[in-house]
C-alpha positions in Angstrom: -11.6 26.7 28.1 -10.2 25.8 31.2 -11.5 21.7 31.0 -9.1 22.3 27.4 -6.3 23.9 29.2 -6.3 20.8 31.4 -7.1 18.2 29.1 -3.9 19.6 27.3 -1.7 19.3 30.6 -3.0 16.2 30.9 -2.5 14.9 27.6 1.4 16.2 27.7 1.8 13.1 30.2 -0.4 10.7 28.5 0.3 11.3 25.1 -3.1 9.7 24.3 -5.2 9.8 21.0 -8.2 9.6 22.7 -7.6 12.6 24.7 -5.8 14.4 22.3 -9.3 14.1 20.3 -11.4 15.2 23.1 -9.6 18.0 23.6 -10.2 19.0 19.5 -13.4 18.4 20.2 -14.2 21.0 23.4 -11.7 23.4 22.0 -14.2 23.7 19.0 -17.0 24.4 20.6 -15.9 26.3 23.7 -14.0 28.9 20.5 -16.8 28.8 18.1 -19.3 29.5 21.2 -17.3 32.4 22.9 -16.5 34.0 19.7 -20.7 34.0 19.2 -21.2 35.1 22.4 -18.7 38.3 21.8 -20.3 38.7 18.3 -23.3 39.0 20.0 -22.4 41.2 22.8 -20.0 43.8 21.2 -23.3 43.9 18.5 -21.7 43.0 15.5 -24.0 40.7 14.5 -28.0 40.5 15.2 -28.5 37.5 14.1 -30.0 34.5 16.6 -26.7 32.7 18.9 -27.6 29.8 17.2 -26.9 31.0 13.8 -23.6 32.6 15.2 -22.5 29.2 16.7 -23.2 27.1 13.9 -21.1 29.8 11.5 -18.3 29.9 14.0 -18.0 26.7 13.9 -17.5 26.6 10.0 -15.4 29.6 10.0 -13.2 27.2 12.8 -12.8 24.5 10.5 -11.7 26.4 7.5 -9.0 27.3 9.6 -8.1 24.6 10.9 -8.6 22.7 7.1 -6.3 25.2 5.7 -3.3 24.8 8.8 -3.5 21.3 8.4 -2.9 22.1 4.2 -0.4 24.4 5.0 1.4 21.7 7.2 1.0 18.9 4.7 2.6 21.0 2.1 5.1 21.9 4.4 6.0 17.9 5.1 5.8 17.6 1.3 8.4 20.1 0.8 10.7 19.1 3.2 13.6 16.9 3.6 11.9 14.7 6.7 11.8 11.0 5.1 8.4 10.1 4.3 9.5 6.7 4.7 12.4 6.2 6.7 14.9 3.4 6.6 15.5 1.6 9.9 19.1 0.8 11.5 20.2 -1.7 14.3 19.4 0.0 18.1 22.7 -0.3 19.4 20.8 0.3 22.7 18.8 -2.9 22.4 14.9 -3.0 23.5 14.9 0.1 25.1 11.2 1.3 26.7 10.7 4.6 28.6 10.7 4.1 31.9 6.6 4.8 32.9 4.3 3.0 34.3 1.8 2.5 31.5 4.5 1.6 29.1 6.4 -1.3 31.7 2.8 -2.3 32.3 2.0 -2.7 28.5 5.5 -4.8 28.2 4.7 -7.4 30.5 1.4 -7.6 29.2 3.0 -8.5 25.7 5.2 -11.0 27.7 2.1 -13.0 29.2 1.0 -13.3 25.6 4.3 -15.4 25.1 5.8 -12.9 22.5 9.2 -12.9 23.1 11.8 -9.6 21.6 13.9 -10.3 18.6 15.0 -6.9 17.1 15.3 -3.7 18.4 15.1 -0.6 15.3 15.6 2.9 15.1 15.2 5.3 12.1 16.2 9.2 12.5 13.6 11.8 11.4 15.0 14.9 11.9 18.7 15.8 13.5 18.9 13.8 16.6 14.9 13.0 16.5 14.9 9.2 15.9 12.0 7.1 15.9 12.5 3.8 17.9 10.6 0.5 17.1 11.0 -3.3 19.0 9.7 -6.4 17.6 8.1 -9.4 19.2 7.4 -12.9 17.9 4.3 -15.1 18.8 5.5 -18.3 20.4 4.7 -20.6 16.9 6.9 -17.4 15.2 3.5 -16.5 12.7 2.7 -13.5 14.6 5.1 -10.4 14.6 4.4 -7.6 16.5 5.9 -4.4 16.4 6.1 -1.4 19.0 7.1 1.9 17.9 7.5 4.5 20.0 7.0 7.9 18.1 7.9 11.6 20.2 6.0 13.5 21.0 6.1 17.7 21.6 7.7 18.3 25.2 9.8 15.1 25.4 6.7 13.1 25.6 6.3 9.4 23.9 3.3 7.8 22.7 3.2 4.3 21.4 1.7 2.7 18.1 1.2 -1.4 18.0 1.1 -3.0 14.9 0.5 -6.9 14.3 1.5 -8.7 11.1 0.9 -12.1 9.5 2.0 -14.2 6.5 -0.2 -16.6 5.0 1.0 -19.6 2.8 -1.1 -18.3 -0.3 1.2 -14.8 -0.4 -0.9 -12.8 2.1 0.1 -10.2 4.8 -2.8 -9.3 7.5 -1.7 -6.2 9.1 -3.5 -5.2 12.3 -2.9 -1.7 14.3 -3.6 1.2 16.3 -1.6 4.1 14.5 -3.5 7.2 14.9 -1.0 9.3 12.0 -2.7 9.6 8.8 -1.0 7.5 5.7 -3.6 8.3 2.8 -1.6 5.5 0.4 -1.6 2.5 -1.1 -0.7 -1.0 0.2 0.4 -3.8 -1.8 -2.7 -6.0 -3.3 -1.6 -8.6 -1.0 -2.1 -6.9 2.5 -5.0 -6.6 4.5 -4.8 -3.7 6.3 -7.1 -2.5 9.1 -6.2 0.2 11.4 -8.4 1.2 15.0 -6.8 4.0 16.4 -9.2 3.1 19.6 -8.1 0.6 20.3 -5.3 1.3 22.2 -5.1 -2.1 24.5 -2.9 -4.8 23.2 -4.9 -7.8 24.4 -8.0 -6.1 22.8 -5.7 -5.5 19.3 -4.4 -9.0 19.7 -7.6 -10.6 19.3 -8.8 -8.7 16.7 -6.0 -9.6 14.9 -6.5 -13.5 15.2 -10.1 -13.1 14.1 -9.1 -11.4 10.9 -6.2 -14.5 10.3 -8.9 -16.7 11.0 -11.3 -15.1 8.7 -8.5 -16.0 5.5 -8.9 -19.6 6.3 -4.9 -19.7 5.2 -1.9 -21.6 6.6 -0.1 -19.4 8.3 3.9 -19.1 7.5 6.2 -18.4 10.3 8.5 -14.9 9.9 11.8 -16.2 8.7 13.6 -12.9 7.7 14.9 -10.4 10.4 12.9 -7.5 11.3 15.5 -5.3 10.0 15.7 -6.4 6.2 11.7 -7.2 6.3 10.8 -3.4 7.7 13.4 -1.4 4.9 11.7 -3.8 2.0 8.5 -3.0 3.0 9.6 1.5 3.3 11.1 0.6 -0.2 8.2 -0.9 -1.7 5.7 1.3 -0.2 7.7 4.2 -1.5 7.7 2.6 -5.2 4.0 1.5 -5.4 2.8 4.9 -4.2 5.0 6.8 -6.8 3.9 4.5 -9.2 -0.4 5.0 -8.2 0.5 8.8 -7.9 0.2 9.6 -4.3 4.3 10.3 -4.6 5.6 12.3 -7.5 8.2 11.3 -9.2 12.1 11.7 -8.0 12.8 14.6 -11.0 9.6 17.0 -10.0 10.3 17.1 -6.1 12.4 20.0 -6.3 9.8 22.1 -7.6 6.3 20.7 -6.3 7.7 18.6 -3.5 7.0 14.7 -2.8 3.7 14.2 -1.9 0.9 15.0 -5.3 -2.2 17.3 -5.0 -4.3 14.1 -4.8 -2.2 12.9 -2.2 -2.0 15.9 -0.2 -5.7 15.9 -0.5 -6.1 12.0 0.8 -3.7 13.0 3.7 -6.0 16.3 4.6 -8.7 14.0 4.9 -8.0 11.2 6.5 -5.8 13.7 9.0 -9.5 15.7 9.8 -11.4 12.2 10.5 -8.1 10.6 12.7 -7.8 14.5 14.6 -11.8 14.0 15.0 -13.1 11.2 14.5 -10.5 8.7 15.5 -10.6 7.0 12.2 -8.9 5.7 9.7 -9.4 5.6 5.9 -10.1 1.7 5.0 -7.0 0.4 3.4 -8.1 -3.3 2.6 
């Protein structure tokens, strides 16, 4: 309990996946094993600490399964944009000021991306989500770092690479760790490693895959801005249209998100929380 307690501390400074899962992970078993142990010595059960264990540890993830409903319903019903539009940072390509994130930044500037855009959406009242976006130097290559926060004031950052192709495809590369559950366009190629938090590492990746579609690549010609509120538009129309969004008319009385969306969030949230993965989207 304690190695949780400081994993948590730690983790409200890092803002990291990887310890965030960690954490998940030693908080299951140090709960399902103490509650066994007190089962066992207040004598309410007789059974072997094995068989205690193993049904604490199911009892622990009904519980957690049915939070993680009850907070997917809660998003569903609620009036936090599910897809938010994106407006002009008046405050240009601003980065909180911490070591790992300047170190990350000039990282991405020894790659030769250089900053074109700097976004912002608002989530909730004075919550905004901020987002900069870089450009290889041959302009094929954009990438774009959001920075999402976090509980406490903290920040953690998601990287996600994207390239057009001459024959009408999009190769998306990144590290979000947040659960989507949708659809993409027929046209994208979507692979998400919520590992793989270095950019140099994601980078390369990411030129494999291009290099893999054997496609002329076409530079990025329209702004970040009108390119990032096409794509929140069109994501929001193709899911509505497959069924993971209900339609505009029924939201005021079962919310946004259907029961088999709902149901592809609650899973892919479980294996991202546990697992650190996402579902495959291409």
């Amino acid at each position: 309990m304690l190695g949780s307690l400081m994993l948590l501390r730690l983790n409200q400074h890092f803002a990291s996946p990887a310890l965030a899962i960690l954490n998940r992970w030693l908080r299951w078993l140090v709960l399902a094993g103490g509650s066994a142990e007190l089962s066992r010595h207040f004598g309410w059960s007789e059974r072997p600490f094995a068989v205690l264990f193993g049904a604490h540890l199911i009892g622990w993830f009904m519980l957690e399964s049915v939070y993680h409903w009850l907070a997917i319903h809660a998003m569903s019903v609620s009036p936090l944009p599910l897809f938010p539009r994106f407006t002009l940072n008046r405050g240009g390509d601003e980065w909180p000021v911490q070591g790992r994130f300047l170190k990350l930044r000039e990282e991405i500037r020894a790659a030769g991306f250089k900053n074109v855009q700097a976004l912002r959406a608002e989530v909730a009242d004075g919550i905004h989500v901020r987002a900069s976006f870089y450009h290889d130097t041959e302009g094929a290559t954009r990438l774009q770092v959001t920075f999402l926060p976090q509980p406490a004031g903290n920040v953690t950052v998601c990287l996600h690479l994207s390239t057009q192709t001459a024959d009408g495809l999009r190769v998306v590369t990144d590290n979000h760790h947040l659960p989507f559950a949708g659809f993409y366009p027929e046209n994208w190629l979507v692979e998400r490693r919520p590992w793989r938090r270095s950019f140099s590492r994601l980078l390369n990746l990411h030129r494999e895959r291009v290099a893999r579609t054997g496609s002329t690549l076409v530079p990025w010609t329209t702004e970040p801005l009108d390119d990032v509120n096409a794509q929140q538009a069109e994501l929001e129309r193709l899911n509505t249209q497959l069924g993971f969004l209900l339609p505009t008319p029924e939201h005021e009385e079962h919310g946004r998100i259907s029961s088999e969306g709902r149901y592809r969030v609650w899973k892919e949230m479980l294996s991202l929380n546990y697992l650190g993965r996402a579902a495959r989207y291409d």
